[in-house]
N, CA, C and O atoms as a DFTB+ gen file, in Angstrom:
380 C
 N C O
     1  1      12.969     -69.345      35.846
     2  2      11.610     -68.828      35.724
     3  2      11.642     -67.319      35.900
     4  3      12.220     -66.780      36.844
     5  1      11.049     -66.721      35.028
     6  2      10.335     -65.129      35.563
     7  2       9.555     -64.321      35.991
     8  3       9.002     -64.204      34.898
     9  1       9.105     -63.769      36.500
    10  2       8.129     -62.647      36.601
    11  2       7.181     -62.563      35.611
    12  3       7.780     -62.332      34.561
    13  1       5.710     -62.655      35.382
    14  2       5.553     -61.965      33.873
    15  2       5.473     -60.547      33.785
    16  3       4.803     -60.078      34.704
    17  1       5.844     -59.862      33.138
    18  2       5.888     -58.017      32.847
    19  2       6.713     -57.682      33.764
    20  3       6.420     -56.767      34.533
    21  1       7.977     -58.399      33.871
    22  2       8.775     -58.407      34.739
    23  2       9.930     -57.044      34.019
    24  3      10.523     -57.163      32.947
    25  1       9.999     -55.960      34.838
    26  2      10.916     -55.026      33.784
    27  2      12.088     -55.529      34.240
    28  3      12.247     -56.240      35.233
    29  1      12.816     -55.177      33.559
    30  2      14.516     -55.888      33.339
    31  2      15.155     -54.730      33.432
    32  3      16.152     -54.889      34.136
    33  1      14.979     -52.896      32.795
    34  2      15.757     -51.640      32.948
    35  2      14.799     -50.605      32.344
    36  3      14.318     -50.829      31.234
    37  1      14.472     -49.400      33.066
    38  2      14.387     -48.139      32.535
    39  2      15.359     -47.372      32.176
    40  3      16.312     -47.213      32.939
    41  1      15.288     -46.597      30.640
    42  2      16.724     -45.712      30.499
    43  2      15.627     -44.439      30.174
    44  3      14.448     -44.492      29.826
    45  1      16.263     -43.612      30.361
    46  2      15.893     -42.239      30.307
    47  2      17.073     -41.252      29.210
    48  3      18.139     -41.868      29.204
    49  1      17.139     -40.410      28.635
    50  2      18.127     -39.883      27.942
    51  2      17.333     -38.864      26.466
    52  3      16.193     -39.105      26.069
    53  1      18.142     -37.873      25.915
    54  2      18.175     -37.607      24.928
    55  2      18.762     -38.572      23.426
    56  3      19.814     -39.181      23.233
    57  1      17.552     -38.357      22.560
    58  2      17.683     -39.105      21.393
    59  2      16.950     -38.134      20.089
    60  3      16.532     -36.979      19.995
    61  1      17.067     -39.321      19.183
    62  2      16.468     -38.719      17.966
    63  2      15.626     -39.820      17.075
    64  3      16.245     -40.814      16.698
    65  1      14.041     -39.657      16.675
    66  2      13.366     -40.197      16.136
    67  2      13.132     -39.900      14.806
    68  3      13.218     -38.739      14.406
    69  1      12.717     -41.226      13.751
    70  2      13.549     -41.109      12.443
    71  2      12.469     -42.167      11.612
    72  3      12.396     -43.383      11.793
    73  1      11.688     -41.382      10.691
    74  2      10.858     -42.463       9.877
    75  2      11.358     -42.069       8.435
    76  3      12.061     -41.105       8.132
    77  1      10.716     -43.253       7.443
    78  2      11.283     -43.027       6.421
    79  2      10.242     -41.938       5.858
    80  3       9.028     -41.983       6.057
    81  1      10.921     -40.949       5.121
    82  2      10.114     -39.943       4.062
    83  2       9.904     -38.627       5.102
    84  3       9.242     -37.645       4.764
    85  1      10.584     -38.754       6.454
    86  2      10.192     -37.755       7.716
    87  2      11.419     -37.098       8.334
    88  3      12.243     -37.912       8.749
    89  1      11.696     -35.961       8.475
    90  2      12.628     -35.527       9.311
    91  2      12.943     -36.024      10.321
    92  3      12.175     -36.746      10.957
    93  1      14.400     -35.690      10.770
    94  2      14.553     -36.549      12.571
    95  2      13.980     -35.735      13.066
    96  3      13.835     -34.569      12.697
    97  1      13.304     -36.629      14.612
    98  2      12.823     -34.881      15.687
    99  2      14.214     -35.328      17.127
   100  3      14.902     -36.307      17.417
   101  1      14.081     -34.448      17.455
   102  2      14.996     -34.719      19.095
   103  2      14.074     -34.691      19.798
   104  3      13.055     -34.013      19.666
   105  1      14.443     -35.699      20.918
   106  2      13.539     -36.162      21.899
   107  2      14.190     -36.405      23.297
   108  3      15.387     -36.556      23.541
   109  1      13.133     -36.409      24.159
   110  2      13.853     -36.436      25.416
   111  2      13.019     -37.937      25.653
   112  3      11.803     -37.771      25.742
   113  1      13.416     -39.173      25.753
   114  2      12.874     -40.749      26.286
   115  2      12.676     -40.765      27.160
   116  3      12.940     -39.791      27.866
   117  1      11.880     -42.276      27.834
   118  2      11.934     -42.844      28.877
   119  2      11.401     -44.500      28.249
   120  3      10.247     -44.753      27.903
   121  1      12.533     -45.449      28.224
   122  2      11.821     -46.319      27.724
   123  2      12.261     -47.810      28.723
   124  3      13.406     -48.109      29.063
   125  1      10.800     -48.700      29.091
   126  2      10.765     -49.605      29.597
   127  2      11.218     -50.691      29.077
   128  3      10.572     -50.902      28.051
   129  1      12.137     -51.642      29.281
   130  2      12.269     -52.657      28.674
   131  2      11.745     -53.803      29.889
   132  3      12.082     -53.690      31.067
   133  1      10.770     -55.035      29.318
   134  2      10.257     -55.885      29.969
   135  2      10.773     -57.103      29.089
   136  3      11.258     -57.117      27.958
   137  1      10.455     -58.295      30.150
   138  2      10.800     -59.724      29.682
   139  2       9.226     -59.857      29.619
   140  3       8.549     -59.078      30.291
   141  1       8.612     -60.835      28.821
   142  2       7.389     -61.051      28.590
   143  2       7.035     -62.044      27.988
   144  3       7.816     -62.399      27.105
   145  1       5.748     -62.907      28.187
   146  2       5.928     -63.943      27.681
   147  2       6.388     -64.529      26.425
   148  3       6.854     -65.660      26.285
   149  1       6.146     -63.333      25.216
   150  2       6.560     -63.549      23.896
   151  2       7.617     -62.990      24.126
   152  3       7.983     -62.643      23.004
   153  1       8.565     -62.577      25.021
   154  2      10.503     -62.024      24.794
   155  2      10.328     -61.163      25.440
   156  3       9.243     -60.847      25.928
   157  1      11.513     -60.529      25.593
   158  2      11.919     -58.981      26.071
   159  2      11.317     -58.000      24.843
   160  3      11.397     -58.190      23.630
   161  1      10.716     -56.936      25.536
   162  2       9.679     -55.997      24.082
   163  2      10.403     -54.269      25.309
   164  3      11.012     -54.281      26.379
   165  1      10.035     -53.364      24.640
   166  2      10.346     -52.244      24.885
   167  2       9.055     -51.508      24.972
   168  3       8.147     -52.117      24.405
   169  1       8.646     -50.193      25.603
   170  2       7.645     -49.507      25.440
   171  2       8.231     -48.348      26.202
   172  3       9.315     -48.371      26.783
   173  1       7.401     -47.334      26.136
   174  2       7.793     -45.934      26.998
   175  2       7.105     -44.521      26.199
   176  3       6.169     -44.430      25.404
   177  1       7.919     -43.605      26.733
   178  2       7.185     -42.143      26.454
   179  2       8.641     -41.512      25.285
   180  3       9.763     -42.019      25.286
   181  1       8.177     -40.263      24.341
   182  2       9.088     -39.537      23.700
   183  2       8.310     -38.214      24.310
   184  3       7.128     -37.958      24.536
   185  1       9.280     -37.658      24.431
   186  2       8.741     -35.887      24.769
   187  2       9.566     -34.987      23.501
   188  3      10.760     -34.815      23.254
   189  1       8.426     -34.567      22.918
   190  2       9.463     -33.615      21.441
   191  2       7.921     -32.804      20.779
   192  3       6.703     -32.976      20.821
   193  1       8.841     -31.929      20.230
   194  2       7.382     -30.834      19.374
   195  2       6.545     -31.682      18.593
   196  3       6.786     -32.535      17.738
   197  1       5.582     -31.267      19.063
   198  2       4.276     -32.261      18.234
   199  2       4.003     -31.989      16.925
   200  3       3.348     -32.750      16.213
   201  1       4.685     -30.449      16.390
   202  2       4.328     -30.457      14.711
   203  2       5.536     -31.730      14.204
   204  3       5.363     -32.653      13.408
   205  1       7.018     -31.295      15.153
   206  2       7.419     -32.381      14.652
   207  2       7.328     -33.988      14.520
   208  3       7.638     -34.541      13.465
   209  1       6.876     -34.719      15.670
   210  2       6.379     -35.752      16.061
   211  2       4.986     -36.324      14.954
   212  3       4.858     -37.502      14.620
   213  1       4.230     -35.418      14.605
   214  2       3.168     -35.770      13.753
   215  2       3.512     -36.764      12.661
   216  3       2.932     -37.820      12.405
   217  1       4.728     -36.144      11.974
   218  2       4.199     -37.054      10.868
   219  2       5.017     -38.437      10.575
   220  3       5.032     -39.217       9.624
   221  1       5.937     -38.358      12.292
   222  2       6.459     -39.651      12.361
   223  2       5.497     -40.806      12.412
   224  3       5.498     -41.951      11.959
   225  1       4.282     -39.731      13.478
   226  2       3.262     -40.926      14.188
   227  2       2.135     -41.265      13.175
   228  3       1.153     -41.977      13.381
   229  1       2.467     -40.632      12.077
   230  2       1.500     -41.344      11.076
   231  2       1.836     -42.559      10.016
   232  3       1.120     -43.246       9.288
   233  1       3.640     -42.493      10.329
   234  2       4.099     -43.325       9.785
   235  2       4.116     -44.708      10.205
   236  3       4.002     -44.606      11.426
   237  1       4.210     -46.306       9.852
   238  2       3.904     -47.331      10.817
   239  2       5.452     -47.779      11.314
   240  3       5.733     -48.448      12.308
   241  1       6.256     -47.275      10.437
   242  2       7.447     -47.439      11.325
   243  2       8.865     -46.417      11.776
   244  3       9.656     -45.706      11.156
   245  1       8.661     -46.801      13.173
   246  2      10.026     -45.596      13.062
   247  2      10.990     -46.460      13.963
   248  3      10.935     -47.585      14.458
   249  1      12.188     -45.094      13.947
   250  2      13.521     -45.777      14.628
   251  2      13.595     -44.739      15.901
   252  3      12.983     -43.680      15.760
   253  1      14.135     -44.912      16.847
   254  2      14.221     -44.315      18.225
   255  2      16.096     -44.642      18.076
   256  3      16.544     -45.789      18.099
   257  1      17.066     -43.270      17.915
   258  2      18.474     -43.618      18.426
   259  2      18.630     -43.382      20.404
   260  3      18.528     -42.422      21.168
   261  1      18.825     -44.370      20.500
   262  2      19.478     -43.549      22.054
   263  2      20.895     -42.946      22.130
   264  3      21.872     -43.020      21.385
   265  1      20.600     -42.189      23.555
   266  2      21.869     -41.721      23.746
   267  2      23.089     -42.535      23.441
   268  3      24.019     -42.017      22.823
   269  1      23.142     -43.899      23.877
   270  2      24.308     -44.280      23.561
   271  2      24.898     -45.037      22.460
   272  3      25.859     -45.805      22.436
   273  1      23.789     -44.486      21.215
   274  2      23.978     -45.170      19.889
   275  2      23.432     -45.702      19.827
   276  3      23.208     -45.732      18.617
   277  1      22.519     -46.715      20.507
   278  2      21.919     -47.927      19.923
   279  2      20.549     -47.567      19.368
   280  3      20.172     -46.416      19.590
   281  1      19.777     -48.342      18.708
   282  2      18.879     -47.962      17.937
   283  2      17.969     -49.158      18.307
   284  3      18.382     -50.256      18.678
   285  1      16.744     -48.817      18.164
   286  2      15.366     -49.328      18.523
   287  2      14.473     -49.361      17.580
   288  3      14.503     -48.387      16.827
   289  1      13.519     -50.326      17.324
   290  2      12.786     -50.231      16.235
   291  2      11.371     -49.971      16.949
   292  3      10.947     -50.876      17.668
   293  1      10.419     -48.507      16.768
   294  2       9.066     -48.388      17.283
   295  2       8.297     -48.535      16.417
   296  3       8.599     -49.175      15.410
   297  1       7.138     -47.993      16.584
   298  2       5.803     -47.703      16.401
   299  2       4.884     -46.512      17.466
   300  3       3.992     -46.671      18.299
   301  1       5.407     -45.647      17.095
   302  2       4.183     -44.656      17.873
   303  2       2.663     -45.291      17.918
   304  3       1.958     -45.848      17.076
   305  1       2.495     -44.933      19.330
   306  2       1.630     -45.868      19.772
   307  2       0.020     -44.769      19.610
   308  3      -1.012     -44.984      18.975
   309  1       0.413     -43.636      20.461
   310  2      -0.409     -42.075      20.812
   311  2       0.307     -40.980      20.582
   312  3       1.511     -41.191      20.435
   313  1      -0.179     -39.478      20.476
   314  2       0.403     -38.444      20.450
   315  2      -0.952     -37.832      20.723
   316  3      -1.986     -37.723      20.065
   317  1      -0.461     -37.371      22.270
   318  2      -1.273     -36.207      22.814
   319  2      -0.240     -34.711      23.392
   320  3       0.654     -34.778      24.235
   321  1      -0.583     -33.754      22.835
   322  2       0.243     -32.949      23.026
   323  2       1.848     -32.779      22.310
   324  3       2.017     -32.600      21.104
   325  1       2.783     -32.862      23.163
   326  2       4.101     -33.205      23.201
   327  2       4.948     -34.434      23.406
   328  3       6.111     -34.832      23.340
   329  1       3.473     -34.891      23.746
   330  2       4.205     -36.581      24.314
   331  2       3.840     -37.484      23.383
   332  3       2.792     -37.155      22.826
   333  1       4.393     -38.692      22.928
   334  2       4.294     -39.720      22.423
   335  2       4.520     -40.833      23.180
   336  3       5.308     -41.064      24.097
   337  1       3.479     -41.640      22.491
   338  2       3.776     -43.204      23.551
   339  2       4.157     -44.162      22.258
   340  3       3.907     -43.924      21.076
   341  1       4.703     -45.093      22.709
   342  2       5.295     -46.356      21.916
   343  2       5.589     -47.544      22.364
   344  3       5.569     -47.848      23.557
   345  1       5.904     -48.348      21.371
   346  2       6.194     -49.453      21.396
   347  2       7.155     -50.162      20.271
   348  3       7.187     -49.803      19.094
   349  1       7.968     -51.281      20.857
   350  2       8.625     -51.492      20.046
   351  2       8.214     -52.798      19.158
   352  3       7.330     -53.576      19.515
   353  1       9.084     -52.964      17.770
   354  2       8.362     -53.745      16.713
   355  2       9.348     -54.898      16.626
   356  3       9.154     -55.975      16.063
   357  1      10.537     -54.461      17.334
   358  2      11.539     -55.192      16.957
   359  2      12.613     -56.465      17.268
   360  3      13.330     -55.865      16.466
   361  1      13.101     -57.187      17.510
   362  2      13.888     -57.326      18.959
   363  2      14.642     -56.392      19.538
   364  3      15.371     -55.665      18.863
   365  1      14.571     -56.321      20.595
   366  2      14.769     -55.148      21.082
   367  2      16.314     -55.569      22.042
   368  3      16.857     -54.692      22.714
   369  1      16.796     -56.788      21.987
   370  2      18.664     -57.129      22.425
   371  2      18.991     -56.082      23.394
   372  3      18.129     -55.411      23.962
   373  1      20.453     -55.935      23.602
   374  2      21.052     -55.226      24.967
   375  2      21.269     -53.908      24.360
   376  3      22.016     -53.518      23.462
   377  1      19.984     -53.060      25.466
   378  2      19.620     -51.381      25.151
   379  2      21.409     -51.007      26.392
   380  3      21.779     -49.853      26.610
């Protein structure tokens, strides 16, 4: 049995965010991974220039690389400022 919104790991790190038809931006993460009743899902913050960030977050899908290669499937959730919030679309397996 689990917890519900039970987090399982926070990673923190430099990455790079990546939609189709959009430049990469570099980003500095923080992303939650939880077990939940529908699975393990991901969510968290991107910190990166907001001209660049814009026209990821208008896109409905993007990719988040982490530092250690692995790749994430989001959805910008908000963009206020510099920050972006998200969520992930994808299975989100061992970050």
């Amino acid at each position: 049995m689990f917890e519900p919104n039970e987090v399982l790991k926070t990673l923190t790190g430099r990455g790079l965010v990546t939609a189709e038809g959009c430049g990469s931006v570099r980003v500095r993460y923080r992303v939650i991974v939880e077990r939940r009743e529908v699975g393990v899902v991901a969510h968290g913050t991107l910190h990166g220039s907001h001209t660049n960030l814009k026209p990821i977050w208008l896109e409905p899908d993007a990719q988040l690389r982490l530092a250690n290669g692995r790749r994430l499937d989001i959805a910008m959730t908000d963009l206020v400022g510099d920050t972006a919030e998200f969520e992930s679309t994808g299975p989100v397996g061992t970050l």
